[in-house]
N, C-alpha and C positions, 0 to 999 in steps of 0.2 A: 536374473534381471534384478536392479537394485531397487529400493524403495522407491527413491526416489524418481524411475521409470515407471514403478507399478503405480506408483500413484499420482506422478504427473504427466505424462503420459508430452514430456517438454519434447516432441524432437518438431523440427523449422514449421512443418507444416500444419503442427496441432497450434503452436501459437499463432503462428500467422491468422490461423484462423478463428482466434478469440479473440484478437485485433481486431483483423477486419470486420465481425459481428459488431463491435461498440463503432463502426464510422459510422453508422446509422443513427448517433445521438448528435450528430455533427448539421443534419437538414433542416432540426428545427430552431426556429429565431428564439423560441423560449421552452430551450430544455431545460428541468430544474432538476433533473434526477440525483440523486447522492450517491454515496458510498454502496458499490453492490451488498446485500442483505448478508451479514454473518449470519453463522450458525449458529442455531439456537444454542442455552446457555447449558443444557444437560446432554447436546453434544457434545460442545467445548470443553466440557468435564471429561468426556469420554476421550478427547481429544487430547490432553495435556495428561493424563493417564498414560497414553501408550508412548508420548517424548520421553527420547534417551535424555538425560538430565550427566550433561558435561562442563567441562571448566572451558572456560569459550579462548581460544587463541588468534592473537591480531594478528601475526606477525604476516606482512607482505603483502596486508591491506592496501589499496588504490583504489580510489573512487573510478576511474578509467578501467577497472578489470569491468566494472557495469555497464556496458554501452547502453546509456539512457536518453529519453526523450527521442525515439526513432521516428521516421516516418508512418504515417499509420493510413493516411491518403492525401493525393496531392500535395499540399504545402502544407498540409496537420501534421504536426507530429502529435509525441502521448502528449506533453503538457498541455497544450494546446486542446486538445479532442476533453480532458481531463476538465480543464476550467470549460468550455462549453457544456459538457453533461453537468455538471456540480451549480453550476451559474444559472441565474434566473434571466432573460431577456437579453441573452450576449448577442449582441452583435459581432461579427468578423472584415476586418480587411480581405484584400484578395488574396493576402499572403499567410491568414488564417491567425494573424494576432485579434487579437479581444479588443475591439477600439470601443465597447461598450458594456453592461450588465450589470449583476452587483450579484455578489457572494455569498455568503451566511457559512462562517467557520466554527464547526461544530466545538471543537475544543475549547473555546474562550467565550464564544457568543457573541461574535463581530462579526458587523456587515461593513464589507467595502466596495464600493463601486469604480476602483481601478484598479486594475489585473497587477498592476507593478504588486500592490499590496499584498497579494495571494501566492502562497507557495503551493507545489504539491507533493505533498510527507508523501513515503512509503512510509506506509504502516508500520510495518520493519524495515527498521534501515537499513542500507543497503552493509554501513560495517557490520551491524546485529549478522546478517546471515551472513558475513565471511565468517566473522567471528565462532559461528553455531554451525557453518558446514563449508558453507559456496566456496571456500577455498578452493576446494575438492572439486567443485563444477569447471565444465566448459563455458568458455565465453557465452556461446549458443545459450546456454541455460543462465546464465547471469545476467545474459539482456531480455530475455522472455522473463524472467525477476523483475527487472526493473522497468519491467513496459506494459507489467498484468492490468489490463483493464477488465478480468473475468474475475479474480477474486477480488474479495476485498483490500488492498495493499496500495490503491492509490487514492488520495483524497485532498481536495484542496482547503488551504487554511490558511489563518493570520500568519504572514510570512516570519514575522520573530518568534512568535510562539513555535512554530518548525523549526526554526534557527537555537529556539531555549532548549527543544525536546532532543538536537543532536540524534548523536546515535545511542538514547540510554533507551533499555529496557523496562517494563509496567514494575521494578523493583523500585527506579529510578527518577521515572518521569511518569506523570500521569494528564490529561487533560484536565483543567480546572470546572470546567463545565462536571460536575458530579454526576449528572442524571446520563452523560455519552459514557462512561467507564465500562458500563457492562458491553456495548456494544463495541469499545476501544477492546476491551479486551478478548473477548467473541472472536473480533475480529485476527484481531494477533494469532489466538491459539489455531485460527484456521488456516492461516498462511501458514506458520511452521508446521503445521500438519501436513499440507497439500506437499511441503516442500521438504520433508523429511531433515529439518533442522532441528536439534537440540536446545535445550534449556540448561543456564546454570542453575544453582542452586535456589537463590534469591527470587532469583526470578521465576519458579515454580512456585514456590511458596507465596509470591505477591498477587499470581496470578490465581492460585487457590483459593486465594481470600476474595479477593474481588468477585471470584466467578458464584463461591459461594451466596452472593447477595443478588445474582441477578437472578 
């Protein structure tokens, strides 16, 4: 069995049902929950310790190998389920658009009170994990990637600042907000970990620094 079985344990049914666990942030008119809790920062240590550290390859990247934003109930899909948990007072249409609330984007420290304005980053994007493994994956497991509502990988935020951060890695791009980096990066080292994805070079070393200080 590969790692990435032992350790994420992705086959239809195990996500399915860490999906449908998060529709129950969907009932109330003013969920403000965030980002699920990284792991503390002397895991995360212990965590980017055990990543293979490789030279990352794009070739045959497509944002479409990710089938993202699925349904997750009724008319929700994740973006939608994402900005309701992350949001403070969201109101919803019947068709589960956000026709109200306001936001708090941890990476810049912007409030906005229209959904147009709010993106929602994977934590790792979605090139980062072709580039570090997901090539290698099944669809099945490239949209349970891009639809985690269990770890931390989905989080909503100032929609250009998701748009500046691209697809670079913690070598690359960092949140400006100083005081979120140890949880930015917490966060990172836990996805690649759950997901038996690699790191290059750079990017161990940027993330050893940082984790150092938290």
């Amino acid at each position: 069995m590969s790692k990435f079985y032992a350790r994420g344990r992705l086959s239809i049914i195990a996500a399915l049902t860490g999906l449908i666990a998060s529709v129950g942030l969907l009932n109330s008119p003013t969920a403000s929950a965030a980002l699920p809790t990284p792991v503390s920062a002397a895991t995360a240590r212990t965590y980017l310790a055990s990543l293979t550290v490789a030279t990352e390859v794009r070739t045959g990247y497509s944002r479409d190998l990710f089938p993202h934003w699925i349904t997750i109930s009724g008319t929700c899909n994740t973006r939608e389920t994402v900005l309701k948990r992350d949001g403070t007072n969201v109101v919803t249409s019947s068709a589960c658009a956000a026709t109200s609330g306001s936001w708090f984007s941890p990476y810049d420290g912007a409030t906005w009170t229209a959904a147009a304005d709010v993106d929602i980053d994977h934590m790792v994007p979605l090139a980062e994990a072709w580039d570090s493994g997901a090539r290698n994956w099944t669809t099945a497991q490239r949209q349970a990637f891009a639809n985690d509502l269990t770890r931390p990988q989905l989080i909503a935020v100032t929609d250009n600042v998701n748009q500046s951060k691209g697809d670079q890695d913690p070598a690359e791009w960092m949140p400006s907000v100083t005081s979120y980096r140890c949880t930015y990066v917490r966060a990172w080292v836990q996805v690649k970990y759950y997901y038996d994805l690699s790191v290059d070079s750079a990017e161990k070393s940027a993330l050893t620094s940082y984790l150092s200080s938290c």
